[in-house]
N, C-alpha and C positions, 0 to 999 in steps of 0.2 A: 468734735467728731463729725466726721464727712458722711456723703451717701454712701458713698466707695465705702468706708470703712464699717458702716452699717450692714451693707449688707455682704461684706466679707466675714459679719460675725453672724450673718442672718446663716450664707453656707454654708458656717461652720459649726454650726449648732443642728443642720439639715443633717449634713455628715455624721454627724454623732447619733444622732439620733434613728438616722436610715442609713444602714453602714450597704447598703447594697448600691448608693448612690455616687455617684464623682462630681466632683466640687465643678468641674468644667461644664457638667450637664447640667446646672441650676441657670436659671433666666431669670430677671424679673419679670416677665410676663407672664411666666407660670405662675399657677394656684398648689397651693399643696399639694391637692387632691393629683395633682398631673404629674406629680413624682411620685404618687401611691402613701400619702400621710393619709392614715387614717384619724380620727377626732382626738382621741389620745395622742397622737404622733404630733399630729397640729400643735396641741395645745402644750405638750413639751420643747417643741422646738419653740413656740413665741416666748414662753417662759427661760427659756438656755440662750434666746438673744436677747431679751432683756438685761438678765446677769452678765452677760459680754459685753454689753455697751454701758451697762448701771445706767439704764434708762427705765422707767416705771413707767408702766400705763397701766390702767385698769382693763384688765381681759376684755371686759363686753364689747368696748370698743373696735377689738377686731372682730367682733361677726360679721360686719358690716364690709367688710374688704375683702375684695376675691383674686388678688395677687400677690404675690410677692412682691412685689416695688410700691403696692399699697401698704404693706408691712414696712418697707424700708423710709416711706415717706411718713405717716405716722408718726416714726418711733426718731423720727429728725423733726418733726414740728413738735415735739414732746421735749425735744434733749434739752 
């Protein structure tokens, strides 16, 4: 699994979960917070890309990450 394809399941799990959003408007340099994920929303979409990629990480370790490509690098040094 690629970065590319990590975080085309990172978007798509954003998508699902914040249906007010477009797959075009996600960055990695954004934070959740910057597309309006609230803590609950966060914490489902890390959990819906996990399941997309069958990649495991233990939660805690994303409190420490304030973007989205820190999300997608992660869950590549984990695969």
């Amino acid at each position: 699994m690629t970065k590319e394809s990590i975080f085309n399941a990172v978007k798509e799990a954003i998508v699902e979960i914040l249906p007010d959003i477009e797959v075009h408007e996600v960055q990695p340099e954004m934070s959740l917070k910057d597309i309006g994920a609230n803590s609950v929303d966060r914490m489902d979409i890390i959990i819906r890309t996990m399941e997309l990629t069958d990649i495991k990480v233990p939660l805690v370790e994303f409190g420490k990450l304030s973007n989205i490509q820190g999300i997608i690098d992660l869950l590549d040094a984990k695969k």
